[in-house]
Biotite code that builds the C-alpha atoms (Angstrom):
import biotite.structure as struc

atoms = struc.array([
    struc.Atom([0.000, 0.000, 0.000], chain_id="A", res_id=1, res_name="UNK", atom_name="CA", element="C"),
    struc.Atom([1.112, 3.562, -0.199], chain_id="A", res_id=2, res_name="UNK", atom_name="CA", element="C"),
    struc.Atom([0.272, 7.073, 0.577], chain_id="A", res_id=3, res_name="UNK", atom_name="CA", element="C"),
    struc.Atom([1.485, 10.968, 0.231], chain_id="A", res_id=4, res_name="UNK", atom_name="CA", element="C"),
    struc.Atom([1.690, 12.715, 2.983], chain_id="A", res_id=5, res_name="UNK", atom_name="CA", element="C"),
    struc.Atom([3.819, 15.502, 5.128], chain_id="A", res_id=6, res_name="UNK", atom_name="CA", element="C"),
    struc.Atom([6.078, 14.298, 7.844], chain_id="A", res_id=7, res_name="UNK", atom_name="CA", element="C"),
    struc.Atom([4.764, 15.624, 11.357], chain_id="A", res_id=8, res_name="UNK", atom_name="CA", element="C"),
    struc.Atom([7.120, 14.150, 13.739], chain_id="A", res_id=9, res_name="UNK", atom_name="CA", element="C"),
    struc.Atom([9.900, 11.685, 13.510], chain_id="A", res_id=10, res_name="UNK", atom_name="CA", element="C"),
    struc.Atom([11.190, 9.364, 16.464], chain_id="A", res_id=11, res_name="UNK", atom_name="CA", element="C"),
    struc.Atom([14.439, 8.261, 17.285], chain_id="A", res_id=12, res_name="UNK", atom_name="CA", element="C"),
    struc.Atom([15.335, 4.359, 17.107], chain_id="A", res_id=13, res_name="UNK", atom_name="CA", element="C"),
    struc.Atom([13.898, 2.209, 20.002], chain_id="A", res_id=14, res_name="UNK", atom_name="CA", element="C"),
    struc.Atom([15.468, -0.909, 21.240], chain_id="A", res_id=15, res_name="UNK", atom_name="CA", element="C"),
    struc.Atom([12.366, -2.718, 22.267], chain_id="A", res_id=16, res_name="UNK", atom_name="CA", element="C"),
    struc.Atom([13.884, -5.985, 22.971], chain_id="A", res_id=17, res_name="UNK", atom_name="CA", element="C"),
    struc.Atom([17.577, -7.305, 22.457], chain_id="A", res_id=18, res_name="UNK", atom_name="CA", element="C"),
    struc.Atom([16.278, -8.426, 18.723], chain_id="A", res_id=19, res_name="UNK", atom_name="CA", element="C"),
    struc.Atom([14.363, -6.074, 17.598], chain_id="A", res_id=20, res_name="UNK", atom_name="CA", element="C"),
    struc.Atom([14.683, -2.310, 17.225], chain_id="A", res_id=21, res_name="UNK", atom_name="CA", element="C"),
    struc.Atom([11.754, -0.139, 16.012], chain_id="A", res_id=22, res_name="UNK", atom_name="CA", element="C"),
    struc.Atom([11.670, 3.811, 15.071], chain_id="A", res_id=23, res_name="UNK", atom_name="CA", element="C"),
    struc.Atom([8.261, 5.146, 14.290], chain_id="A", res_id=24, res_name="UNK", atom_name="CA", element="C"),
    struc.Atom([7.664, 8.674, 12.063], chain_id="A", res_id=25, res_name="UNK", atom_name="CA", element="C"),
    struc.Atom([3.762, 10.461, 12.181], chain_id="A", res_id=26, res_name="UNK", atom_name="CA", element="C"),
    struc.Atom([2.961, 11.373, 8.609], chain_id="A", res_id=27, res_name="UNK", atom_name="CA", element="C"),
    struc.Atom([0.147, 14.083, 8.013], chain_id="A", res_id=28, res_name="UNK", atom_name="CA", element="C"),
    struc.Atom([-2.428, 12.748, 5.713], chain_id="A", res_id=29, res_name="UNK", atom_name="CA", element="C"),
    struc.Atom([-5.142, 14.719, 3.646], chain_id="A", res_id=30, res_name="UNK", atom_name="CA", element="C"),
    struc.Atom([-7.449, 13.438, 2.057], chain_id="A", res_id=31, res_name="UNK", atom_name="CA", element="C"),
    struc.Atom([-9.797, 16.095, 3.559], chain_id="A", res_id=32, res_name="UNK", atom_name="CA", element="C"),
    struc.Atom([-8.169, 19.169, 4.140], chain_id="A", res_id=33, res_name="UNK", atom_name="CA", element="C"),
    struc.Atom([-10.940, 20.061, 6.781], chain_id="A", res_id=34, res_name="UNK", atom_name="CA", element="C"),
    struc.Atom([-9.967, 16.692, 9.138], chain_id="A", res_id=35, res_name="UNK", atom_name="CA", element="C"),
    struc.Atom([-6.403, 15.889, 8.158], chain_id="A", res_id=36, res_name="UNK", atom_name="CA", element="C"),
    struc.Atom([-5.546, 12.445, 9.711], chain_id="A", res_id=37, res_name="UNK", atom_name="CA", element="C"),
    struc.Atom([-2.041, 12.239, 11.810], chain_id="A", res_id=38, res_name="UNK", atom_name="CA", element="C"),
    struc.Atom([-0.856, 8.399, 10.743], chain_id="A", res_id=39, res_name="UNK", atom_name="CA", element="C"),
    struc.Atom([1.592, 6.186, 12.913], chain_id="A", res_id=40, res_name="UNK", atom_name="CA", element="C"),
    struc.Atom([3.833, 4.134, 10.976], chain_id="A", res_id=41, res_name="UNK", atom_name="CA", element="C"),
    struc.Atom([6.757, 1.927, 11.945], chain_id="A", res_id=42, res_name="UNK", atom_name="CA", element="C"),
    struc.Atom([9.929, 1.288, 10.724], chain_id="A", res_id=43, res_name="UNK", atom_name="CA", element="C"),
    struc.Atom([11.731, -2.582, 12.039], chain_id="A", res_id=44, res_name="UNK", atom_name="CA", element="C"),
    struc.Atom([14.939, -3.777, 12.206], chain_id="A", res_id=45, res_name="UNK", atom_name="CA", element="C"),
    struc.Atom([17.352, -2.370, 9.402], chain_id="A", res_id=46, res_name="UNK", atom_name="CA", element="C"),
    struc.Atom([14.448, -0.595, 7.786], chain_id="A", res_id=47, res_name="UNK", atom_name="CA", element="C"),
    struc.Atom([14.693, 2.157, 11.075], chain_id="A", res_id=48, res_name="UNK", atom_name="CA", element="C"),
    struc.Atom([17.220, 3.973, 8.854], chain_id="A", res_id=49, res_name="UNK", atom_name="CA", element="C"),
    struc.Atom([15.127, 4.793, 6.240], chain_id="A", res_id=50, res_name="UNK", atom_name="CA", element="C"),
    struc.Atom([13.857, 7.540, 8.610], chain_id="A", res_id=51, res_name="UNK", atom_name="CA", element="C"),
    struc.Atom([17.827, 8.901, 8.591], chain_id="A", res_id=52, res_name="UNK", atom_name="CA", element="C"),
    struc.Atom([17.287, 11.523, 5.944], chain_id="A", res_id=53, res_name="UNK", atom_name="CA", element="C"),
    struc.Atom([13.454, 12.283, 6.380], chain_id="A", res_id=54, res_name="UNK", atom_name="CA", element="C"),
    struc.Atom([12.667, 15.708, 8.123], chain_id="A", res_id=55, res_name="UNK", atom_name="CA", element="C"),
    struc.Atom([9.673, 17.465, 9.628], chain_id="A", res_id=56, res_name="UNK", atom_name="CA", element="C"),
    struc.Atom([7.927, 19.223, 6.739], chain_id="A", res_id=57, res_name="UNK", atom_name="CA", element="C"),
    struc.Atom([8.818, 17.178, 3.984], chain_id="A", res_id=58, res_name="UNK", atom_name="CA", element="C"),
    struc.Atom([5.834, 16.229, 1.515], chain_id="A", res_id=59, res_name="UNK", atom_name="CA", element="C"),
    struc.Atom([6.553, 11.780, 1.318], chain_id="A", res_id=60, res_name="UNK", atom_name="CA", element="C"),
    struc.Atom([5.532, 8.504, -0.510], chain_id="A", res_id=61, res_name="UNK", atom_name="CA", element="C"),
    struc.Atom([5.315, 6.199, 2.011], chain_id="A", res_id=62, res_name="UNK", atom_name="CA", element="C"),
    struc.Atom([4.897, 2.546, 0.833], chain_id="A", res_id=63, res_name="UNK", atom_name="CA", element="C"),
    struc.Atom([3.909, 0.099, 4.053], chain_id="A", res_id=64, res_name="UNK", atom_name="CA", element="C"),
    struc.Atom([2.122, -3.147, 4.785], chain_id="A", res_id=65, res_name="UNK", atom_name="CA", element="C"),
    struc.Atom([-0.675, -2.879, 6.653], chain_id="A", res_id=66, res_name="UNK", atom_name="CA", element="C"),
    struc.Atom([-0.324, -5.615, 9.213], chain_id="A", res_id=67, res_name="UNK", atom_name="CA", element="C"),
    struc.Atom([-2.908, -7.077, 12.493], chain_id="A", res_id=68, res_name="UNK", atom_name="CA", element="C"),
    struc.Atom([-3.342, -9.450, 15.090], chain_id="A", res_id=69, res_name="UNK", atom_name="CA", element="C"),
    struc.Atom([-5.348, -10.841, 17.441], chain_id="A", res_id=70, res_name="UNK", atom_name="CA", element="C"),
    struc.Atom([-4.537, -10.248, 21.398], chain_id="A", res_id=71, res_name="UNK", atom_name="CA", element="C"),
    struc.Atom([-6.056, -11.928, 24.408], chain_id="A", res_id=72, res_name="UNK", atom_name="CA", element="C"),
    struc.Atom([-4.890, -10.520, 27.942], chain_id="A", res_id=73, res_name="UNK", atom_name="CA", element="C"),
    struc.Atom([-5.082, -12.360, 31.729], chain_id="A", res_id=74, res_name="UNK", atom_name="CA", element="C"),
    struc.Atom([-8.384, -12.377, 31.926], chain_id="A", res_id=75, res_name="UNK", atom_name="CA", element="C"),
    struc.Atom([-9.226, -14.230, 28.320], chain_id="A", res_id=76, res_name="UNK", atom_name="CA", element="C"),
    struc.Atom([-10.269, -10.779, 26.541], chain_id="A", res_id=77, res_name="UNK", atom_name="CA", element="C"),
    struc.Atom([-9.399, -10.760, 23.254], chain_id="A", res_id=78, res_name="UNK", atom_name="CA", element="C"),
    struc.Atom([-8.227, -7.445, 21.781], chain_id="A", res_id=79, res_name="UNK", atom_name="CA", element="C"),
    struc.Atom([-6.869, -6.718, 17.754], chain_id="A", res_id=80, res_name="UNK", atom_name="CA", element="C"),
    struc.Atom([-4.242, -4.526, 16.991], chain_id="A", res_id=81, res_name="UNK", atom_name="CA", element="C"),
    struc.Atom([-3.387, -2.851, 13.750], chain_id="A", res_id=82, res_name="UNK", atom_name="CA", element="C"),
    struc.Atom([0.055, -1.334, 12.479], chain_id="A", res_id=83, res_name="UNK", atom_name="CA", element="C"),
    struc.Atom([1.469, 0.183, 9.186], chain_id="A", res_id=84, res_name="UNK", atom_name="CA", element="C"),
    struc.Atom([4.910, -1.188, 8.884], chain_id="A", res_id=85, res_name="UNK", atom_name="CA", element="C"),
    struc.Atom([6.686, 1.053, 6.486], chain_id="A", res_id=86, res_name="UNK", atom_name="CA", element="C"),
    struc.Atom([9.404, -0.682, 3.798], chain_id="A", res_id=87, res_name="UNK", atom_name="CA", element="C"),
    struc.Atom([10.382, 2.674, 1.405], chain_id="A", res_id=88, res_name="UNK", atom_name="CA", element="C"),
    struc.Atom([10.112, 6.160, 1.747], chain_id="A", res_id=89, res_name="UNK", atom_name="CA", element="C"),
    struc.Atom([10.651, 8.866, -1.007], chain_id="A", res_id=90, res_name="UNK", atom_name="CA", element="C"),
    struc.Atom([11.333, 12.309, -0.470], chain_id="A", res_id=91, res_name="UNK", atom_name="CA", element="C"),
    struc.Atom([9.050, 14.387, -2.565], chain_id="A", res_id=92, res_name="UNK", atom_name="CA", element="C"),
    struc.Atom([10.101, 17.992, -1.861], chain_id="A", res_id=93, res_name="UNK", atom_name="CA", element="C"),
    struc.Atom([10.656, 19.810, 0.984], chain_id="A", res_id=94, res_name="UNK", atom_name="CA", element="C"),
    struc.Atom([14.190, 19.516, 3.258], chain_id="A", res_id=95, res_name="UNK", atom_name="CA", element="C"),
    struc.Atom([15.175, 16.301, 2.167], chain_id="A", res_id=96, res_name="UNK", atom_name="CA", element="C"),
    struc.Atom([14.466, 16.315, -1.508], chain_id="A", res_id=97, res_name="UNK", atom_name="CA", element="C"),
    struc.Atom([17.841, 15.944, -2.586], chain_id="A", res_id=98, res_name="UNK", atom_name="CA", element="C"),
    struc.Atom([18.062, 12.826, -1.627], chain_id="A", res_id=99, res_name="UNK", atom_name="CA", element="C"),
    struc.Atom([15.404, 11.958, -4.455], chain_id="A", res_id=100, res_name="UNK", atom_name="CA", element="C"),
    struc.Atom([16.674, 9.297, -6.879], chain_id="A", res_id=101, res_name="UNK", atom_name="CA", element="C"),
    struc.Atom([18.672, 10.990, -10.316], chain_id="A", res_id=102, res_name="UNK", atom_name="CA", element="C"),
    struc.Atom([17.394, 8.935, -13.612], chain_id="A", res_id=103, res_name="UNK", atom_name="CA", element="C"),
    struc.Atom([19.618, 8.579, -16.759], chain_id="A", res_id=104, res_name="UNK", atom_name="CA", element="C"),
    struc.Atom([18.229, 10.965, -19.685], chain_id="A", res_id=105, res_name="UNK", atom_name="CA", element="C"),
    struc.Atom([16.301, 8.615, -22.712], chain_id="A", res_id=106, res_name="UNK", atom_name="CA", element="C"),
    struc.Atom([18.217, 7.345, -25.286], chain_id="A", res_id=107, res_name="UNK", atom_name="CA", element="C"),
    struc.Atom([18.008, 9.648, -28.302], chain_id="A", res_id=108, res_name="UNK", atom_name="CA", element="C"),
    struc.Atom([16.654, 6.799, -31.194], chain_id="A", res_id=109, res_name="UNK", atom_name="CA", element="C"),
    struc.Atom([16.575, 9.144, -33.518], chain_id="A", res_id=110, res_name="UNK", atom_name="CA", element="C"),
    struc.Atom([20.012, 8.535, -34.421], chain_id="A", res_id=111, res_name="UNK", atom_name="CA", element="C"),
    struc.Atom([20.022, 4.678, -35.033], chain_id="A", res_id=112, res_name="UNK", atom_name="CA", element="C"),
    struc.Atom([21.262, 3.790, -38.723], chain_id="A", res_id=113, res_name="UNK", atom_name="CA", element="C"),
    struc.Atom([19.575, 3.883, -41.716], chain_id="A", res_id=114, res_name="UNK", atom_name="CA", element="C"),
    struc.Atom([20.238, -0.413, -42.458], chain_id="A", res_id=115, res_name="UNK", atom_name="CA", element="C"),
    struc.Atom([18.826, -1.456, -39.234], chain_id="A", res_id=116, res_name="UNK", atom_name="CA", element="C"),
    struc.Atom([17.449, -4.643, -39.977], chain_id="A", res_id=117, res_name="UNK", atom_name="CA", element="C"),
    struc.Atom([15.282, -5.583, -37.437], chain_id="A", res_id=118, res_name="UNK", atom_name="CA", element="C"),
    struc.Atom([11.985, -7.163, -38.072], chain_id="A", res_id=119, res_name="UNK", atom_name="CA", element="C"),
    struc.Atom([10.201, -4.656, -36.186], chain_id="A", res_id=120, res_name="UNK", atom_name="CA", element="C"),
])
């Protein structure tokens, strides 16, 4: 899945257990300019530093999995939880945007020979 969006906030890198670090960034959403939505996403393992050149402001693509699973506590209550694990990140403008991928110029065809021969 993916979305555009504005970075809001961006969290440092939290060791949650000895295996697993996780770093989470807030991305402002609009799809309604009137109620703009404030979405939690997280980044795992080596994926945290993705978030390393991201800063508050910038407009984003964010491209996540949207991920959920069931819960039950002590008392046999069963509870679901949802998260938006996030896998790339592009820098659309704003701060960071020169970190945006450079792309060769086309090939100019126009100056192929007269005898190709190919068959179409």
């Amino acid at each position: 899945m993916e979305i555009k969006g504005k970075i809001h906030e961006v969290f440092p890198t939290a060791q949650v257990t000895e295996a697993l670090k996780k770093r989470e960034v807030i991305i402002e959403y609009v799809e309604n300019p009137q109620y703009p939505e404030y979405l939690k996403f997280e980044a795992i393992q080596d994926r945290c530093n993705l978030l390393d050149n991201v800063k508050v402001g910038d407009d984003v693509e964010v491209f996540f999995n949207l991920r959920g699973r069931p819960w039950t506590d002590k008392t046999g209550k069963k509870s679901y939880f949802n998260s938006m694990q996030l896998w790339k990140i592009n820098v659309l403008s704003g701060a960071g945007s020169a970190a945006a991928p450079a792309y060769a110029a086309p090939a100019d065809i126009s100056a192929a020979p007269e005898d190709d021969d190919l068959p179409f």
